[in-house]
C-alpha positions as CSV (number, residue, x, y, z in Angstrom):
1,X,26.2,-56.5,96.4
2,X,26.3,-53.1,96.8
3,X,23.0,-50.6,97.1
4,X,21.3,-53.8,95.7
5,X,22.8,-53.0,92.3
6,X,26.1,-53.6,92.1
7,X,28.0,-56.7,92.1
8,X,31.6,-56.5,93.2
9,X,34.0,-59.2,91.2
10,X,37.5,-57.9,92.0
11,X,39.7,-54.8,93.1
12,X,40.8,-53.7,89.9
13,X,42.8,-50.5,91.1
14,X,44.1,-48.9,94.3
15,X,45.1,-45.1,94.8
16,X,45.2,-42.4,97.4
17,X,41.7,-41.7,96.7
18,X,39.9,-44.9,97.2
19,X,40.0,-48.8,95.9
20,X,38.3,-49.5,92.4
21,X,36.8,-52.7,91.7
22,X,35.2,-54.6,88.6
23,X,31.6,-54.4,89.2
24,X,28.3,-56.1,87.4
25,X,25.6,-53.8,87.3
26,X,22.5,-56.3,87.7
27,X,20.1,-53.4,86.8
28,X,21.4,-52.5,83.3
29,X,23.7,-55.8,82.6
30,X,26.8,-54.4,82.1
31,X,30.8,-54.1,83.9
32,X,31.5,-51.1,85.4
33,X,34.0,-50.0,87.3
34,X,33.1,-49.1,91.3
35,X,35.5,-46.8,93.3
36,X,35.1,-47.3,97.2
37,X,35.2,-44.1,98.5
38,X,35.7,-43.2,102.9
39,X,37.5,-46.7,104.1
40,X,40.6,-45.0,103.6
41,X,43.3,-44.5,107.1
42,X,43.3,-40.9,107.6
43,X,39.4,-40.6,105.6
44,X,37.4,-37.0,106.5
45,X,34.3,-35.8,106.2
46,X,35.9,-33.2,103.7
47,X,36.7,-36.6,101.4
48,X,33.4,-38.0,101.1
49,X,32.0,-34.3,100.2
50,X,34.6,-34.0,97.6
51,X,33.5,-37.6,96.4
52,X,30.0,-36.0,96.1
53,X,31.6,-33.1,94.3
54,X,33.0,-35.3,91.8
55,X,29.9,-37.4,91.1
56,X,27.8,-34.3,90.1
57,X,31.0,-32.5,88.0
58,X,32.0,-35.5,86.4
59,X,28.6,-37.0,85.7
60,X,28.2,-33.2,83.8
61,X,30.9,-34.1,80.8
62,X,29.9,-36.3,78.4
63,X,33.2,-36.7,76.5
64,X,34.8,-39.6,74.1
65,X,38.2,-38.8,75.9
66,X,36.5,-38.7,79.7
67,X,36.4,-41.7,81.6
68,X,32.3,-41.3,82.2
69,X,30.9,-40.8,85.9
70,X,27.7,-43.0,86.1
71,X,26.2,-43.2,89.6
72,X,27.4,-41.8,93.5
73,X,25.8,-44.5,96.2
74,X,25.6,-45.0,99.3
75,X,26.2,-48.8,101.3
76,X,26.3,-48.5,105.0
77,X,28.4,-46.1,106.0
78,X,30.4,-45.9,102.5
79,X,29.8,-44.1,99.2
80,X,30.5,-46.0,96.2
81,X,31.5,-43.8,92.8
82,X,30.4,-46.1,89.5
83,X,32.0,-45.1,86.4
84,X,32.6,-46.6,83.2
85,X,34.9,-49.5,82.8
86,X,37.9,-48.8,80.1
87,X,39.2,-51.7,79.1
88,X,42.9,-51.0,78.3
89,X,45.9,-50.0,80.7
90,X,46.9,-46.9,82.3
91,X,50.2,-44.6,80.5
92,X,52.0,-45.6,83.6
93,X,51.7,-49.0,83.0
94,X,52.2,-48.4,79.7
95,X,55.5,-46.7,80.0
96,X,56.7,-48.8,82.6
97,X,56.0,-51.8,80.4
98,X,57.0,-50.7,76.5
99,X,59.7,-47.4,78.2
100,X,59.3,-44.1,76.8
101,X,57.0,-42.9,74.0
102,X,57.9,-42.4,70.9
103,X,57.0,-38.6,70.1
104,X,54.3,-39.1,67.9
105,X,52.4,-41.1,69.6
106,X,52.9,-39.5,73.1
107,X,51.6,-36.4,71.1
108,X,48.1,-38.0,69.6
109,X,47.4,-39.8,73.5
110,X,48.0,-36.5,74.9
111,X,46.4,-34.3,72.8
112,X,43.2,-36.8,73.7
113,X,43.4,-36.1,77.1
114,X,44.2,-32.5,76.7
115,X,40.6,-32.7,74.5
116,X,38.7,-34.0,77.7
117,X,40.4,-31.1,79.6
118,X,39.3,-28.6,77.0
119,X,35.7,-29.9,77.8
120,X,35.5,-29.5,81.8
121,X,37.6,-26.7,82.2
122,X,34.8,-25.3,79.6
123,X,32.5,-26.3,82.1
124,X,34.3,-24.7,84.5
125,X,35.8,-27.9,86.6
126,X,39.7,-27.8,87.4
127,X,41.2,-31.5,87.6
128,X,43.6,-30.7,89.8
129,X,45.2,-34.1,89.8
130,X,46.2,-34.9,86.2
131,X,48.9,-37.8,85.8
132,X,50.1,-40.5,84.2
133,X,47.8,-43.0,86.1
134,X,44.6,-41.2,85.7
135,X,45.2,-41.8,82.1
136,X,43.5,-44.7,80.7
137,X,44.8,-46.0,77.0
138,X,42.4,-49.0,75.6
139,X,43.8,-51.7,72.6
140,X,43.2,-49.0,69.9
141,X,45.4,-45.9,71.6
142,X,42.3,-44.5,71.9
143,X,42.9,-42.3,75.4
144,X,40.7,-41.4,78.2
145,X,41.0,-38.8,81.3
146,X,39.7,-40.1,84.9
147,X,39.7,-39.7,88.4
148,X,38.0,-36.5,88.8
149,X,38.1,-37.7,92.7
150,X,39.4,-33.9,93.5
151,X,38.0,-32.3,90.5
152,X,36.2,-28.6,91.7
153,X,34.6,-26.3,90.0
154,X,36.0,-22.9,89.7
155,X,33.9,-20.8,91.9
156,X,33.9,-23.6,94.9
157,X,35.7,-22.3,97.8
158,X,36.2,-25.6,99.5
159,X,39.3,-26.6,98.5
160,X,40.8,-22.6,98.7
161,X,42.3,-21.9,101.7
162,X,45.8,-21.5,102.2
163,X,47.8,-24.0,102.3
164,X,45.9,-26.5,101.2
165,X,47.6,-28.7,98.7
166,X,46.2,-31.6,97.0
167,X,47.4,-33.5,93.6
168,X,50.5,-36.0,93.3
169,X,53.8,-34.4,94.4
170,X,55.5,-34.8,91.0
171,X,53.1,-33.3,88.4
172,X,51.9,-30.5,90.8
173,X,52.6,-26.9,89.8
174,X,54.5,-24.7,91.1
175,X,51.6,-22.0,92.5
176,X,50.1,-25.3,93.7
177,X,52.8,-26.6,95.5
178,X,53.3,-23.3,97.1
179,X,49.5,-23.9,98.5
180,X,47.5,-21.3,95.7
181,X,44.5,-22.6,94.6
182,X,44.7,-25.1,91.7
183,X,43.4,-22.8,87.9
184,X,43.2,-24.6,84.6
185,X,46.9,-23.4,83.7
186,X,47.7,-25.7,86.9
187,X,46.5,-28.4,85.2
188,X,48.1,-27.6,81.9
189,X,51.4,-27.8,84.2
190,X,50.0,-31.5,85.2
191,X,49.8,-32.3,81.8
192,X,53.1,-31.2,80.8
193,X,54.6,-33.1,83.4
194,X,52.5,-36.5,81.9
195,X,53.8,-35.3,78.5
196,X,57.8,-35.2,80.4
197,X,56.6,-38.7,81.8
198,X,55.9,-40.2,78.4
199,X,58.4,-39.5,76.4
200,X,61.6,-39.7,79.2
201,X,59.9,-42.8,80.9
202,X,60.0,-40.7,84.1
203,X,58.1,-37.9,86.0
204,X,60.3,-34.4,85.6
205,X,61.1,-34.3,89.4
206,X,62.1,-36.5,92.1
207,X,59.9,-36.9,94.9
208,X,61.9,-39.4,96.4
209,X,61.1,-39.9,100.3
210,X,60.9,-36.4,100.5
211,X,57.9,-34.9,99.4
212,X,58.3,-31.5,101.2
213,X,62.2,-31.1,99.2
214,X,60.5,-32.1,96.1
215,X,57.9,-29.4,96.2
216,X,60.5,-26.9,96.9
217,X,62.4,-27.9,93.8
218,X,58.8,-27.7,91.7
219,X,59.0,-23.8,93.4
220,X,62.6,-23.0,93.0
221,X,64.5,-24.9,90.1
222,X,63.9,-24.5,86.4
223,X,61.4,-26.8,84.5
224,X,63.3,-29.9,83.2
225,X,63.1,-29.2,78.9
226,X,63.7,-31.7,76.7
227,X,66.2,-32.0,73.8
228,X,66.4,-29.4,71.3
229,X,65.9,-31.3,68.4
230,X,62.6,-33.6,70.5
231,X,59.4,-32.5,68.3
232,X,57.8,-32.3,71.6
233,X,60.1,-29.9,73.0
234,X,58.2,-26.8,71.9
235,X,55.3,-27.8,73.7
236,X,56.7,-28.7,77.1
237,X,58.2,-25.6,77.3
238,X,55.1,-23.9,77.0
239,X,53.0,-26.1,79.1
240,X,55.9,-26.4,82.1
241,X,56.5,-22.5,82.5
242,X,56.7,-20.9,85.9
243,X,54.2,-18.5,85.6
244,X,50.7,-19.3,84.6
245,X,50.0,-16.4,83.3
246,X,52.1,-17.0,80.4
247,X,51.5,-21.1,80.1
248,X,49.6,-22.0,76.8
249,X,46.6,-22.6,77.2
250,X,45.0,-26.3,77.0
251,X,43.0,-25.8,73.7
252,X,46.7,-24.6,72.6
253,X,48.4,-27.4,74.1
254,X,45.5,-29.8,72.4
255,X,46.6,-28.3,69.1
256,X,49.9,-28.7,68.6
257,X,50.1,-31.9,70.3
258,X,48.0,-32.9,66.9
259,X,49.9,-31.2,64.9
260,X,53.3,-33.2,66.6
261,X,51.3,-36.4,66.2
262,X,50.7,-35.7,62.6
263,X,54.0,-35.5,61.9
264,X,54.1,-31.5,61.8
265,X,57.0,-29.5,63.6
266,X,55.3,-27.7,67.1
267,X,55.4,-23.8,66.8
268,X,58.7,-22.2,69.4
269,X,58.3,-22.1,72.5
270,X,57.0,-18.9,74.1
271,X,60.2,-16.9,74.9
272,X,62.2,-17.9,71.1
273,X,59.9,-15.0,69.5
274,X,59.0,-12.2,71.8
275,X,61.2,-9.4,70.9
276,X,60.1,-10.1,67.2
277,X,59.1,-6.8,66.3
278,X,56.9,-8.7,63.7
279,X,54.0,-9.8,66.0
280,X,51.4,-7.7,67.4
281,X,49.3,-8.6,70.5
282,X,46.0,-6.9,71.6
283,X,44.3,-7.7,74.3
284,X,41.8,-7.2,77.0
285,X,44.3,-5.9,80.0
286,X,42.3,-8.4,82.5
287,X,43.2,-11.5,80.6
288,X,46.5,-13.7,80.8
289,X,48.5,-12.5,77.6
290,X,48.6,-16.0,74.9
291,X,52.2,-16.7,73.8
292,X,53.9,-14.4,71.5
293,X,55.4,-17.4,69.4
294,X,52.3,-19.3,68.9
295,X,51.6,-19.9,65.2
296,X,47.7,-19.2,64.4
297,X,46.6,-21.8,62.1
298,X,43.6,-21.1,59.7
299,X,42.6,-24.2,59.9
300,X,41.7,-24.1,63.7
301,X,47.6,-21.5,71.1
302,X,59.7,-19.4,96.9
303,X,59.3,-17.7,99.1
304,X,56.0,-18.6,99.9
305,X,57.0,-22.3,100.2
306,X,59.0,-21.7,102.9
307,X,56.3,-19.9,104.6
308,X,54.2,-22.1,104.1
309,X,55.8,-24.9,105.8
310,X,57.6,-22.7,108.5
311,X,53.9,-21.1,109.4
312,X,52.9,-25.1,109.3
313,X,49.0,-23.7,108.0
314,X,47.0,-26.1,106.4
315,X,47.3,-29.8,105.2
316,X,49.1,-31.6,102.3
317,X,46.7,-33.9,100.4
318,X,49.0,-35.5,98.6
319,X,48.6,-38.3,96.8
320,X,52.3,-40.3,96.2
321,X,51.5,-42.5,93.6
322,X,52.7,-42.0,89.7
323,X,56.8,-41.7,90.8
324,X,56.4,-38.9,92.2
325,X,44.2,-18.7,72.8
326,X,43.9,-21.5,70.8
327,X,45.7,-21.9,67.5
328,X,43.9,-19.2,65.3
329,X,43.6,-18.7,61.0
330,X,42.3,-21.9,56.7
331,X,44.2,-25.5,58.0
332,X,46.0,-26.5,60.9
333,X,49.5,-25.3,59.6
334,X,51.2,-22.1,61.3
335,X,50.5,-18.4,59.9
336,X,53.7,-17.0,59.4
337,X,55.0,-14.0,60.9
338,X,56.0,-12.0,57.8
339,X,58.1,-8.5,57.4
340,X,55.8,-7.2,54.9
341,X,55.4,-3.5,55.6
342,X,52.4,-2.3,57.1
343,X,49.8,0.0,55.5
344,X,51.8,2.8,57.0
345,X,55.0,1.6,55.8
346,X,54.5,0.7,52.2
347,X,57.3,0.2,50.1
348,X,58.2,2.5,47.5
349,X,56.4,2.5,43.7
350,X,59.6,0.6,42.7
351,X,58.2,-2.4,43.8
352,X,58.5,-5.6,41.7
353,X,55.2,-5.7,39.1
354,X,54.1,-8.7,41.5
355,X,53.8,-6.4,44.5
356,X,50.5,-4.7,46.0
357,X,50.3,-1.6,44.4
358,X,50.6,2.2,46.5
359,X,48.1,4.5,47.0
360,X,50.2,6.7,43.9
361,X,50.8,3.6,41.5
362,X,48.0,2.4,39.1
363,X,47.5,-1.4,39.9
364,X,49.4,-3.9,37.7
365,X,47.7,-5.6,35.0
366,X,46.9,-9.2,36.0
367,X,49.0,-12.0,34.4
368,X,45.5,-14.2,33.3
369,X,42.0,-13.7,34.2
370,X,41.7,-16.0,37.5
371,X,44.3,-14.0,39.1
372,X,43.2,-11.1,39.7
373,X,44.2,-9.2,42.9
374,X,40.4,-8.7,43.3
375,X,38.8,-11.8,42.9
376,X,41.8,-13.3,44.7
377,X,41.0,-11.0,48.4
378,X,37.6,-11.1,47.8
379,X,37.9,-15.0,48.3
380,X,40.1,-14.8,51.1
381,X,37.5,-12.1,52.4
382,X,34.4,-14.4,52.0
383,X,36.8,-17.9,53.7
384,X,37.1,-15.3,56.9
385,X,33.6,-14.0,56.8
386,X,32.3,-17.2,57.2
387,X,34.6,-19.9,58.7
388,X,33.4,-19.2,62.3
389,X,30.0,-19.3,61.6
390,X,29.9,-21.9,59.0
391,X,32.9,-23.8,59.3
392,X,31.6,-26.8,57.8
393,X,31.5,-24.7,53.7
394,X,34.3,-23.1,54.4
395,X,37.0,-26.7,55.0
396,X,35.4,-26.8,51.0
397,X,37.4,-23.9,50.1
398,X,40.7,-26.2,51.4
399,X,42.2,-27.9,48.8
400,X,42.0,-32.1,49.4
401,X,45.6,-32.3,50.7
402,X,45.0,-29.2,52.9
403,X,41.9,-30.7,54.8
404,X,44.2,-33.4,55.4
405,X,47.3,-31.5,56.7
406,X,44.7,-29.6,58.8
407,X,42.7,-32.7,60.4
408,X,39.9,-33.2,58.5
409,X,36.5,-31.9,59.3
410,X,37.0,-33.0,63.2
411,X,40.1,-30.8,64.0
412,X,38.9,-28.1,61.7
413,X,35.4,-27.5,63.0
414,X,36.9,-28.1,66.9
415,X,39.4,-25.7,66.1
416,X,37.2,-22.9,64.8
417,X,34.5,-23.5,67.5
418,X,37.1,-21.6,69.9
419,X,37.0,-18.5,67.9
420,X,34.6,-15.9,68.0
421,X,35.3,-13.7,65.0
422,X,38.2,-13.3,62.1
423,X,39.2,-10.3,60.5
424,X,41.5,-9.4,58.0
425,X,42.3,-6.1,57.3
426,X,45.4,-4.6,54.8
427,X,44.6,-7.7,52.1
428,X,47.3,-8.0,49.4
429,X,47.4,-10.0,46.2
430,X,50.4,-11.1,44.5
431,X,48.6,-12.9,40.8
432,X,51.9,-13.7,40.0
433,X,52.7,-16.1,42.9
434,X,48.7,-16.7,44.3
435,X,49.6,-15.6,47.2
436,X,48.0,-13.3,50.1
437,X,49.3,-11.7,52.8
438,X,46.4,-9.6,55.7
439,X,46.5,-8.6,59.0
440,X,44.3,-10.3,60.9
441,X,42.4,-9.8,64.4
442,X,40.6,-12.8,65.9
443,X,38.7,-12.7,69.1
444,X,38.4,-16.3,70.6
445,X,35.3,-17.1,73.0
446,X,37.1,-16.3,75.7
447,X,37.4,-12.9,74.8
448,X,40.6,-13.0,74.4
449,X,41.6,-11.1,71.2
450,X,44.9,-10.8,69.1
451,X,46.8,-9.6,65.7
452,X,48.5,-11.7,63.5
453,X,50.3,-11.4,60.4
454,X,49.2,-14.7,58.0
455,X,50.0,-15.8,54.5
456,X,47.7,-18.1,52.5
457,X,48.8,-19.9,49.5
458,X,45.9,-20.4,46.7
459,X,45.3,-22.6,44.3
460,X,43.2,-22.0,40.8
461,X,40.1,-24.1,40.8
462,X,38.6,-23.1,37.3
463,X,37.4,-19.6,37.6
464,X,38.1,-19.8,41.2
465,X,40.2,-20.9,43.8
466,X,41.3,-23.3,46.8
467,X,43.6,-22.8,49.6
468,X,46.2,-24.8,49.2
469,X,48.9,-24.2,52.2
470,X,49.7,-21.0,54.6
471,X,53.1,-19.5,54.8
């Protein structure tokens, strides 16, 4: 028994981080899963203090898609990490087992575990070791993230210096494996790489017996992509991009791996739209600029390898096993970058009758009463004036079908909870085809703020009206 709690039955697991075993907890009457920590060849000090880091981070997230940190004790001279005990296997096994993925479904597991990673890196804890083995899948598909066992959090400068490395060779990324500290875009490259895993049945590089060439290849060689026509392919070209600064960010990555699993096509990657002139960015100078081809939905975004070894500074950590702003605008469908002109640019008064009016052309008479160009904006106007405070009346002003496509009240509430403010600006009203176009800025909580150009598509409802689709 250990700490005269704990009942060990069998080992259960066995990684570079320690040996997990099925344990009875006497005290509360339940299995659990107990991770021997420090009997390890090699074991440091440094190991059992990051064991103690990961009890008290871990034990801080309280998360349907986090494998739950219970207890840190202490039996003789080893620490014992308690956790909860998923029943189910682990997507390694899983792909090993049943081969690659089929898209959808790699998407909605995924997109689970990107959800737990949306939670602690909101509470400020980096994985830093995210793959295919510390993802734990139960009967129902029902996903969890685990092994924080060299989780940090972001301001703790015990796991900084350089050259450092720690992760599993295949799924580090490439600032990693050149010895920079692990961020949370590092662990949106780990991610990626489980994505790679699940849907080719294989990690996206190599190890091999030769850890050190495989990390050079992470540094130096272009991300593996996947097929053109792969639903997926979209989104593992924007998690597995060289430079973080330009990755998508996990809420992003969360996102569209729900819209993939729904059976919606992922926006472009990052570089198809950048020199479209359509798209406006604005942003605070100090922040990582967000992908220029993400879709906003309204419903919810070598050197210094080879000096590194040559100098010979540090350690590698490595841990061989495993083979080797957020979606912003009324569902969870894309806002369309459109060529309408701006307010600077409009067209000439021979516009169509359907068109928005100039400043020097009286406005059109409206083809029936419930489609007038004012009550129509000043319904879009009220959705964006409350859906980030209220988003809970606003999915009402969806129509049925349009909850659905954007995730029901789960997705849609989640989504919005990452944005701070939405506002349109340069509202137009076609009666004739209930459609709006606006320019809109959102702000999310990070402070990161952008411009977007979005379309909503209304339906009548009475005297009133519904939203009904977006581009």
């Amino acid at each position: 028994m250990i700490a005269g709690r704990y009942t060990l039955e069998r080992e259960i697991g066995r990684g570079g981080a320690g040996v997990v075993h099925l344990a009875h907890d006497e005290v509360l009457g339940r299995p659990v899963a107990i991770k021997r920590m420090g009997l390890l060849p090699g074991t440091t000090e440094d190991d059992i203090a990051r064991a103690q880091r990961e009890a008290r981070l871990a034990a801080g997230i309280n998360h349907p898609h986090v494998v739950s940190v219970l207890d840190l004790v202490k039996d003789d001279d080893c620490y014992w990490l308690v956790m909860e005990l998923v029943d189910g296997r682990t997507l390694t096994e899983i792909v090993a087992t049943e081969g690659p993925l089929a898209p959808e479904r790699a998407a909605e597991l995924l997109a689970q575990a990107a959800d737990g990673l949306v939670e602690a890196h909101r509470a400020g804890i980096v994985h830093r070791d995210v793959k295919p083995s510390n993802i734990m899948v139960d009967d129902a598909d029902r996903a969890k993230l685990g092994d924080f066992g060299i989780a940090r959090s972001a301001n703790d400068a015990a796991l900084t210096r350089t050259g450092l490395v720690t992760g599993s060779p295949a799924y580090l990324a490439p600032e990693v494996a050149s010895g920079a500290p692990a961020t949370p875009a590092s662990d949106v490259w780990s991610l990626g790489a489980t994505l790679f895993h699940a849907v080719v049945g294989r990690a996206p590089y190599d190890m091999g017996q030769n850890v050190l060439g495989g990390l050079y290849k992470i540094v130096h060689d272009e991300p593996p992509r996947l097929p053109d026509d792969s639903p997926l392919a979209p989104v593992v070209a924007g998690m597995l991009t060289k430079d973080p600064q330009e990755r998508w960010s996990v809420a992003e990555v969360r996102d569209e791996l729900r819209r993939v699993a729904r059976g919606t096509a992922a926006s472009p990657t990052p570089d198809d739209d950048r020199g479209d002139a359509t798209t406006t960015m604005v942003m605070d100078s100090t922040r990582s600029p967000e992908p220029t081809a993400r879709r906003r939905p309204v419903g919810r975004t070598a050197a210094v390898l080879a000096l590194l070894l040559l100098a010979g500074v540090g350690a590698w950590l490595l841990r061989p096993d495993d083979g080797g702003g957020p979606d912003v605008s009324a569902g969870q469908a894309g806002t369309e970058q459109t060529e309408e002109p701006t307010a600077s640019e409009e067209p000439a008064p021979t516009a169509s009758p359907s068109e928005e009016p100039t400043e020097t052309e009286p406005p059109a008479p409206d083809p029936s009463p419930a489609g007038s160009r004012t009550s129509m904006r000043a319904f879009v106007q009220d959705y964006f004036s409350r859906v980030t405070s209220d988003p809970r009346s606003t999915l009402d002003m969806l129509t049925p079908q349009f909850q659905d496509e954007s995730g029901g009240l789960d997705d849609y509430t989640g989504f919005w909870r990452t944005i701070t403010s939405a506002t349109p600006r340069d509202v137009r009203a076609d009666p004739g085809t209930l459609t709006v176009t606006y320019t809109i800025d959102y702000v999310t909580t990070s402070g990161r703020a952008t411009t977007e150009q979005g379309r909503l598509q209304l339906e009548r409802d009475g005297d009133g009206y519904l939203i009904a689709g977006e581009g």
